[in-house]
TIRO-2110 file (N, C-alpha, C; in Angstrom, 1 decimal):
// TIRO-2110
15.0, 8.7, -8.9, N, 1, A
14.9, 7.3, -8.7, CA, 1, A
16.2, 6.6, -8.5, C, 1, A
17.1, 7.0, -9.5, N, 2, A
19.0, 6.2, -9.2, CA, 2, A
18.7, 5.2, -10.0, C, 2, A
20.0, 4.8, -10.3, N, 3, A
19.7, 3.4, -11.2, CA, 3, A
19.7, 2.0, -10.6, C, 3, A
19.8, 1.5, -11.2, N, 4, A
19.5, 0.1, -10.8, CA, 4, A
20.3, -1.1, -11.5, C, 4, A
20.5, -2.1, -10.4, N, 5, A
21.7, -3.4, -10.7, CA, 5, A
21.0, -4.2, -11.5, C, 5, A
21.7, -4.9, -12.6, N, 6, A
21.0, -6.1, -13.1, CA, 6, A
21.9, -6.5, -13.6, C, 6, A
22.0, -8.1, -13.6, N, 7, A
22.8, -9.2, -14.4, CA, 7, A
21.7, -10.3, -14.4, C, 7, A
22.5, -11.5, -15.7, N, 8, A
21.8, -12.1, -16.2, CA, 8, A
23.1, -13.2, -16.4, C, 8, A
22.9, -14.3, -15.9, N, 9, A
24.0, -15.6, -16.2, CA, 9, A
23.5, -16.3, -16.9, C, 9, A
23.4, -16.7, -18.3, N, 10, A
23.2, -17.7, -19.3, CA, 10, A
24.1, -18.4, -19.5, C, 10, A
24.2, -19.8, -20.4, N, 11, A
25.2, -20.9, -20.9, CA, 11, A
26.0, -20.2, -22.0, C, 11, A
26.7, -20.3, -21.8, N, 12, A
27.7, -20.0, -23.0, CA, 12, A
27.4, -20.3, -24.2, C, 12, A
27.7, -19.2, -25.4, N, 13, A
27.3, -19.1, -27.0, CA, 13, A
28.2, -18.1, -27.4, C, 13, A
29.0, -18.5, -28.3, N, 14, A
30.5, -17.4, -28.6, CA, 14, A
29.6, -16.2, -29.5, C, 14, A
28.5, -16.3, -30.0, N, 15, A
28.2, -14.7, -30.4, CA, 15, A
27.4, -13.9, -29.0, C, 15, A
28.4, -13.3, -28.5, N, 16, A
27.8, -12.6, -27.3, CA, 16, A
26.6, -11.9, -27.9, C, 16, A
26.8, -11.1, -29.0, N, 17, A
26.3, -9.7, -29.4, CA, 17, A
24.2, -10.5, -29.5, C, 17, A
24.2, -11.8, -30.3, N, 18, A
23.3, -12.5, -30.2, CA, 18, A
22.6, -13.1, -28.7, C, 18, A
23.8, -13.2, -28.1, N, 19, A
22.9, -13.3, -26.8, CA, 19, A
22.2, -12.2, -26.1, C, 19, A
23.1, -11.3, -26.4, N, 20, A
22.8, -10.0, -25.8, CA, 20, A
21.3, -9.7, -26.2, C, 20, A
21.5, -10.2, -27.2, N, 21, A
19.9, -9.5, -27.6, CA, 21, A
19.0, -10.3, -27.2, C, 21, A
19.2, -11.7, -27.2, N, 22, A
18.0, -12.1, -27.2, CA, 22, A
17.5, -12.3, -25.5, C, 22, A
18.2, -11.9, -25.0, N, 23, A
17.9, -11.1, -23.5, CA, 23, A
17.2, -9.9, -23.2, C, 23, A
17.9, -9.2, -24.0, N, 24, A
17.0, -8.0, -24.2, CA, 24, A
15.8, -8.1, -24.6, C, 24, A
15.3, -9.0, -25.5, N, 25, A
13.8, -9.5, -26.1, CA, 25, A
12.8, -10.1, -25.0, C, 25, A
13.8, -10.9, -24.2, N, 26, A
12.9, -11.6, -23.3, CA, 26, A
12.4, -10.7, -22.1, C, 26, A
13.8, -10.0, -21.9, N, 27, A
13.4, -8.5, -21.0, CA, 27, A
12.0, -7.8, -21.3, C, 27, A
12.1, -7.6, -22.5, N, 28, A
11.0, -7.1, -22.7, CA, 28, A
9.7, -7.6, -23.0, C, 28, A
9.7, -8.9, -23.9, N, 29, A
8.5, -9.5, -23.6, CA, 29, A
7.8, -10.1, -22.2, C, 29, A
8.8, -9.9, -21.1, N, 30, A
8.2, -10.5, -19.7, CA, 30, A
8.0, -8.9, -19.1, C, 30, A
8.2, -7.7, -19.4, N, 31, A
7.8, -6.8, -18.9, CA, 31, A
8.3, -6.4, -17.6, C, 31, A
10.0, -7.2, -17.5, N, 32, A
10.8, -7.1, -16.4, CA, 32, A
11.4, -5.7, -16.8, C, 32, A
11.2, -4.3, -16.7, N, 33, A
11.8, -3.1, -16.3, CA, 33, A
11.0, -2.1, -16.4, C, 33, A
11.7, -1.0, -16.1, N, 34, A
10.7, -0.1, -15.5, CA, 34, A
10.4, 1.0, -17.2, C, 34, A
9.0, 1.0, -16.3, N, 35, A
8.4, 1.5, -17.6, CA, 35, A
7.4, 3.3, -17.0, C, 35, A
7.7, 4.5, -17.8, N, 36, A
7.2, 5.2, -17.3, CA, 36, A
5.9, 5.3, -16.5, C, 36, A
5.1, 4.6, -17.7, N, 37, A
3.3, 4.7, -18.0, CA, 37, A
2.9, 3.3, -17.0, C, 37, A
3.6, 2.7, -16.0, N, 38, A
3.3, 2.3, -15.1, CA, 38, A
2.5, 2.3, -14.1, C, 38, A
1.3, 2.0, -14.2, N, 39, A
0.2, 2.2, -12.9, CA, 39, A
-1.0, 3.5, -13.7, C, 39, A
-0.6, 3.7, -15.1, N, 40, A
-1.7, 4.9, -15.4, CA, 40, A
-2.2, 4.6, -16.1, C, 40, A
-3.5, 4.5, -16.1, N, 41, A
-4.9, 4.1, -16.6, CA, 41, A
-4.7, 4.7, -18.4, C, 41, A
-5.1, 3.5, -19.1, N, 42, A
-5.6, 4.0, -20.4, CA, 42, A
-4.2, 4.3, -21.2, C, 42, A
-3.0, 3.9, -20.9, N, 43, A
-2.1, 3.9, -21.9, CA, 43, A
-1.2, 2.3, -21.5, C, 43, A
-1.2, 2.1, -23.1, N, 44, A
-0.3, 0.7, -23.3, CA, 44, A
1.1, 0.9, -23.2, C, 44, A
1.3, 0.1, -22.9, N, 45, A
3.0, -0.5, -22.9, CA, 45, A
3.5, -0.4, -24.6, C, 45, A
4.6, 0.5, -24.9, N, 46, A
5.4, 0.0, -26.0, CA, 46, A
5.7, -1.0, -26.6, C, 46, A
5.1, -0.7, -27.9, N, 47, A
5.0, -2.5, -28.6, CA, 47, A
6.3, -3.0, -28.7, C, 47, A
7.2, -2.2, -28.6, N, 48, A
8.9, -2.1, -29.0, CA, 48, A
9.8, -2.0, -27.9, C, 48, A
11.0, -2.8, -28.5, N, 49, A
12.3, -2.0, -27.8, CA, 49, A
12.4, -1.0, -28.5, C, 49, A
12.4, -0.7, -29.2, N, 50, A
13.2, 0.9, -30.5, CA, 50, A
12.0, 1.7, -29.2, C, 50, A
10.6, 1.4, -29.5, N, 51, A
10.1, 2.7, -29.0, CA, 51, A
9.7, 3.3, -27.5, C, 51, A
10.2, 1.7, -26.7, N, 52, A
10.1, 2.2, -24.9, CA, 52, A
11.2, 2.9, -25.5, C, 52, A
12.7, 2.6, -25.5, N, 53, A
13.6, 3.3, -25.4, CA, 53, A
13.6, 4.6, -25.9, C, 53, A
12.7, 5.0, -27.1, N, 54, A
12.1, 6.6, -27.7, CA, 54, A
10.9, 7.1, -26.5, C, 54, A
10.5, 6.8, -26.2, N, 55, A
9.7, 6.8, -24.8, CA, 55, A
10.2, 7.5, -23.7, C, 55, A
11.4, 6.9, -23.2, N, 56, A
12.0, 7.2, -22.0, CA, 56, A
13.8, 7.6, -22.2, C, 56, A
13.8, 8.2, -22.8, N, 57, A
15.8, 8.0, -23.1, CA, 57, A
16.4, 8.5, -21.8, C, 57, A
15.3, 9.3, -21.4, N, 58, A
16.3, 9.8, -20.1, CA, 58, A
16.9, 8.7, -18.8, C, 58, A
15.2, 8.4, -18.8, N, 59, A
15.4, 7.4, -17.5, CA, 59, A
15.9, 5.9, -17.5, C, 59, A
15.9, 5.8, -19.3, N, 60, A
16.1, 4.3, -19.3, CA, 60, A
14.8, 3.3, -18.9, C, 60, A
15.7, 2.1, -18.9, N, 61, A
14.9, 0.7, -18.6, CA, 61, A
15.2, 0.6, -17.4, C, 61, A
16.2, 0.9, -16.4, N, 62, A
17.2, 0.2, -15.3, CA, 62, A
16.5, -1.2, -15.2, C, 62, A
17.7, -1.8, -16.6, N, 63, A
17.8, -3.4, -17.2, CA, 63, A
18.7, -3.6, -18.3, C, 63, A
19.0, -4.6, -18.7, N, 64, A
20.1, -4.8, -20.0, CA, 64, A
19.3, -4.3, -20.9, C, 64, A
17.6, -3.8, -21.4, N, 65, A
17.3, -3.2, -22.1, CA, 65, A
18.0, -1.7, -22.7, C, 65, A
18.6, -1.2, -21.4, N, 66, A
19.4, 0.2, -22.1, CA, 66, A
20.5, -0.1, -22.6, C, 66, A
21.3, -1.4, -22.7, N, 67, A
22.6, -1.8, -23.5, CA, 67, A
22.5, -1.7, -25.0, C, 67, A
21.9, -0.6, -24.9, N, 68, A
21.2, -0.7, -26.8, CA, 68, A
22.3, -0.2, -27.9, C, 68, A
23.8, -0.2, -27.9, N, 69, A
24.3, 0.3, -28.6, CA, 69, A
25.3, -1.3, -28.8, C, 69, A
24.3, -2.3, -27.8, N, 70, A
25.2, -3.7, -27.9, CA, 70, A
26.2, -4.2, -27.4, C, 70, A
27.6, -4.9, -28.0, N, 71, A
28.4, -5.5, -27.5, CA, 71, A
29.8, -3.9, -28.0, C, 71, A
30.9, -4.5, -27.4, N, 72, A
32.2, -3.6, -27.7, CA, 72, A
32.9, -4.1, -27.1, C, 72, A
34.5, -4.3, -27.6, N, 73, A
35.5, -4.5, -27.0, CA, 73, A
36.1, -3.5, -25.7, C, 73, A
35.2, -2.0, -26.2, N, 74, A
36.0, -1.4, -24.8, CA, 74, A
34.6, -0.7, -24.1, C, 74, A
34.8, -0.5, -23.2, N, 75, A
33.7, 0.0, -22.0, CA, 75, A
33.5, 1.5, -22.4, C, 75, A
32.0, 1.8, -23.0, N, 76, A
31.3, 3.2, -23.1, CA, 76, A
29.5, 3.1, -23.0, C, 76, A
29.5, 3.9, -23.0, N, 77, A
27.9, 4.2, -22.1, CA, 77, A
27.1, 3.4, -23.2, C, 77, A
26.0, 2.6, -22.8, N, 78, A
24.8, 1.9, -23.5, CA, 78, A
25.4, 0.2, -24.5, C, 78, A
26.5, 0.1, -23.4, N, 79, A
27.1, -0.9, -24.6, CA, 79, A
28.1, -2.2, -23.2, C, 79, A
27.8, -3.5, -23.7, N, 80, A
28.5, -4.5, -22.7, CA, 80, A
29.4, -4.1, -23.3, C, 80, A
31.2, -4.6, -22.1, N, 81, A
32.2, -4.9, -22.7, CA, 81, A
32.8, -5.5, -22.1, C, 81, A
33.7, -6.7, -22.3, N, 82, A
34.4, -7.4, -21.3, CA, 82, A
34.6, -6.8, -20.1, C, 82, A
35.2, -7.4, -18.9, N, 83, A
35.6, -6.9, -17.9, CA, 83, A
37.1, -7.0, -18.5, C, 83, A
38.1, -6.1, -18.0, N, 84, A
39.7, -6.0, -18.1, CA, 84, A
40.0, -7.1, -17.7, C, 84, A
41.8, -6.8, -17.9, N, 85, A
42.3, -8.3, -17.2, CA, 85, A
42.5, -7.6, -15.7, C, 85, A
42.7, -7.0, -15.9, N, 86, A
42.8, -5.6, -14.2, CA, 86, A
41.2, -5.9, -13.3, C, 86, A
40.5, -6.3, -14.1, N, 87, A
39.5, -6.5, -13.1, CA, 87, A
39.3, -7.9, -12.8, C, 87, A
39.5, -8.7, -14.1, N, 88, A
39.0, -10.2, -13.9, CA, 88, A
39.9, -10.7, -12.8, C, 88, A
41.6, -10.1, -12.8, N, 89, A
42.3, -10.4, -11.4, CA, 89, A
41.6, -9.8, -10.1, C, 89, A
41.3, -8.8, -10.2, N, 90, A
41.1, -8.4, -8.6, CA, 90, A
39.8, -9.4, -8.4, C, 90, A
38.6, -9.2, -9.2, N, 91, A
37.5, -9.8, -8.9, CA, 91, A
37.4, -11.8, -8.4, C, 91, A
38.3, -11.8, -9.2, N, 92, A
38.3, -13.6, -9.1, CA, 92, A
39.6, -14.1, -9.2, C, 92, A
40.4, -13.6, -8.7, N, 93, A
42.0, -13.5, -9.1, CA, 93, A
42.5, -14.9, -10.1, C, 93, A
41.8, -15.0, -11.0, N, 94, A
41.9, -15.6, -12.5, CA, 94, A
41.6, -14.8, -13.6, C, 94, A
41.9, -15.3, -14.4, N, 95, A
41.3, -14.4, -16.1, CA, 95, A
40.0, -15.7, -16.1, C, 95, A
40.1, -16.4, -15.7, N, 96, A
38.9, -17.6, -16.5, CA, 96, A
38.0, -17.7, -14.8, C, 96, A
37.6, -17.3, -14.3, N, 97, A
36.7, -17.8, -13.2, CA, 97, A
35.6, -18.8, -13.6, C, 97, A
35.5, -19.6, -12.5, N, 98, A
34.2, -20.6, -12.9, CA, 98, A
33.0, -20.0, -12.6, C, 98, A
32.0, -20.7, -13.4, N, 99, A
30.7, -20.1, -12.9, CA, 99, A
30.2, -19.8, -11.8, C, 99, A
30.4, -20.9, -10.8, N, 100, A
30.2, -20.4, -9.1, CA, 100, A
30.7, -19.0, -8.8, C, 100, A
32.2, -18.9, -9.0, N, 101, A
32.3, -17.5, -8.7, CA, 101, A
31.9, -16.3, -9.7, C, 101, A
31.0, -16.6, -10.4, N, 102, A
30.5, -15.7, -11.4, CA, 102, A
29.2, -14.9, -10.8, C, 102, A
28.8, -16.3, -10.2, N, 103, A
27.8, -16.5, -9.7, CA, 103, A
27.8, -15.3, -8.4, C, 103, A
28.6, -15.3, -7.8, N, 104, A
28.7, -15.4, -6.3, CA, 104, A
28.9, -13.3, -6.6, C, 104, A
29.8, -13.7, -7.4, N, 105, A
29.9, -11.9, -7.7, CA, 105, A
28.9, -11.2, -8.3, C, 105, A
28.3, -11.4, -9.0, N, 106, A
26.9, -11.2, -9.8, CA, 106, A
26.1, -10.6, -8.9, C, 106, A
25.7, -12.0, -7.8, N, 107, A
24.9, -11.3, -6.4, CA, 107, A
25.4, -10.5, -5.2, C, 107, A
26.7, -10.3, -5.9, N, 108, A
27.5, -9.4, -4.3, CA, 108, A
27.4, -8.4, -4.3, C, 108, A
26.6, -7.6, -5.3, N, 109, A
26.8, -5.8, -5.3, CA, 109, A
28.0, -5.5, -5.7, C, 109, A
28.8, -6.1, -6.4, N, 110, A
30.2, -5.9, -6.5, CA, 110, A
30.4, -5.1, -7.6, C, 110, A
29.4, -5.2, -8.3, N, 111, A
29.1, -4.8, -9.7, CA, 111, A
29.4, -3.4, -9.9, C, 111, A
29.0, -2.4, -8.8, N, 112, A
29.1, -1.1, -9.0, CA, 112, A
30.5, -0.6, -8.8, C, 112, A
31.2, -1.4, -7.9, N, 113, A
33.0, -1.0, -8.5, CA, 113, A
33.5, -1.1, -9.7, C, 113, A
33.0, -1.8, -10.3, N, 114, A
33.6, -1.8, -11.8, CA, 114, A
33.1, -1.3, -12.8, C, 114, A
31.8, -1.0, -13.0, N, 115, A
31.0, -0.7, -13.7, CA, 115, A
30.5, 0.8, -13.3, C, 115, A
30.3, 2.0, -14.4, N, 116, A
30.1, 3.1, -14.3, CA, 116, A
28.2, 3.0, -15.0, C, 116, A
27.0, 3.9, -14.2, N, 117, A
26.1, 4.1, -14.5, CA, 117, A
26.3, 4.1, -16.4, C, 117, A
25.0, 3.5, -16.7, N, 118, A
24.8, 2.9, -17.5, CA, 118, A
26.0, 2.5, -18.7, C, 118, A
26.5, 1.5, -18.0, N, 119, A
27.9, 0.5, -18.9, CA, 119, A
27.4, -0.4, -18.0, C, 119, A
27.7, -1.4, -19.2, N, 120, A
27.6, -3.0, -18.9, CA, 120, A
28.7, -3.5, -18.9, C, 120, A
28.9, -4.5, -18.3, N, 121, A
30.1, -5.7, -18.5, CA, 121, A
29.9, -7.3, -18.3, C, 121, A
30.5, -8.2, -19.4, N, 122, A
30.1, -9.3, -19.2, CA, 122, A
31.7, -10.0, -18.9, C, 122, A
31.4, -10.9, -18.2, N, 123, A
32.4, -12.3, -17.8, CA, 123, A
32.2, -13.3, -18.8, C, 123, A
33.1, -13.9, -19.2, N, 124, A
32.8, -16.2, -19.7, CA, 124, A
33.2, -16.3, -18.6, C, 124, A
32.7, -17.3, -18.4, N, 125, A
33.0, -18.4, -17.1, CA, 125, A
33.7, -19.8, -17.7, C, 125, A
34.4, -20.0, -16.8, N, 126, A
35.1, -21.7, -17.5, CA, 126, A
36.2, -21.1, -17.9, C, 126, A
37.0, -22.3, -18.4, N, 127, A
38.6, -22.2, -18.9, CA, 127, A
38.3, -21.7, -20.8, C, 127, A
39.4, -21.2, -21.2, N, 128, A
39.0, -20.5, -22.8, CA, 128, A
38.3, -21.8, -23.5, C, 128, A
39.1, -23.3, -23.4, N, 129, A
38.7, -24.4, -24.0, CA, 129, A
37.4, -24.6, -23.9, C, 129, A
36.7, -24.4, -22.8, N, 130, A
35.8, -25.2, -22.7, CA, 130, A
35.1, -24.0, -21.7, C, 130, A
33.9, -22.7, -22.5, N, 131, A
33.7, -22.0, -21.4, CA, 131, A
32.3, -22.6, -21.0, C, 131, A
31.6, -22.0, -19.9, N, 132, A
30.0, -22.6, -19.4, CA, 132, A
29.3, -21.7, -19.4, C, 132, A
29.7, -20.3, -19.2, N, 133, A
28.2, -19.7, -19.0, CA, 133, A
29.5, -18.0, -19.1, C, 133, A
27.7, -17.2, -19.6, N, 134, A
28.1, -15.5, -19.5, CA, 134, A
27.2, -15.1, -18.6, C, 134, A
28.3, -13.9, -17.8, N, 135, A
27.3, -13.1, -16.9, CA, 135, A
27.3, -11.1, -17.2, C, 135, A
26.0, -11.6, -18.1, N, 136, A
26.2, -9.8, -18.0, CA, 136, A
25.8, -9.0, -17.2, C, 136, A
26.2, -7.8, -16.6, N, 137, A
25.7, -7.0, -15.5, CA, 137, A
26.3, -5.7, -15.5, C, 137, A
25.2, -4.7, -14.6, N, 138, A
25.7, -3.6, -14.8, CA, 138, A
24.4, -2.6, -14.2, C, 138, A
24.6, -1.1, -14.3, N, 139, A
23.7, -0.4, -13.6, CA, 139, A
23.0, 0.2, -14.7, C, 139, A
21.9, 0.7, -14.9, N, 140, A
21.2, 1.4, -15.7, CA, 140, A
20.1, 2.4, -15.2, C, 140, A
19.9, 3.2, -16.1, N, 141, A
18.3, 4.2, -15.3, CA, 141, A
18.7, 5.5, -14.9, C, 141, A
17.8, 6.5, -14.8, N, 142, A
18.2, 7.8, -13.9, CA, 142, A
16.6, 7.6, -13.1, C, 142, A
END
């Protein structure tokens, strides 16, 4: 199958780690990712995150549901982490991009240069003072 792109741009809230999740919850209560037992008669959907993700470890969710190890300051598999300053230059040649261009890159497929199969990375948008929004994104799934 390969994995698959997903971001999510919400308003800004300085506990990432809390946003993070409560993304992940919504992910899953709307039943936005891929689920093995898809299309086959007579078995339920996982009442859980803990147990789709015991379900399927191989294939994942390809969604911020497989960011299950959370937030981190540095970039490793199952876990957001900032983007560098090495990237936030090349990408938006600022450290603080505004939302628009958050925006603009989010939907550009741009994601897969920076981001290695299943690692996430999130942007703030706005200046430090005063940020507006986070964009997390990233590839997930086999």
């Amino acid at each position: 199958m390969g994995s698959s792109e997903w971001h999510h741009i919400v308003a800004f809230e300085p506990d990432i780690a809390a946003v993070l999740v409560r993304l992940q919850e919504a992910e899953f209560a709307a039943g936005e990712y891929f689920w093995e037992g898809d299309g086959v008669d007579g078995i339920d959907r996982p009442e859980s995150i803990e147990a789709l993700l015991d379900d399927q470890p191989a294939s994942g969710t390809h969604s911020i549901i497989d960011m299950f190890e959370g937030v981190s300051d540095e970039p490793r598999f199952g876990v957001v982490a900032p983007l560098s300053e090495a990237q936030l230059m090349t990408a938006f040649d600022t450290l603080h991009p505004d939302l628009d261009a958050v925006r603009r890159w989010a939907q550009s497929s741009a994601i897969d240069e920076w981001l290695p199969n299943w690692y996430g990375g999130y942007v703030v948008a706005g200046p430090p003072d005063a940020p507006t929004g986070i964009c997390f994104a990233g590839f997930s799934g086999d």
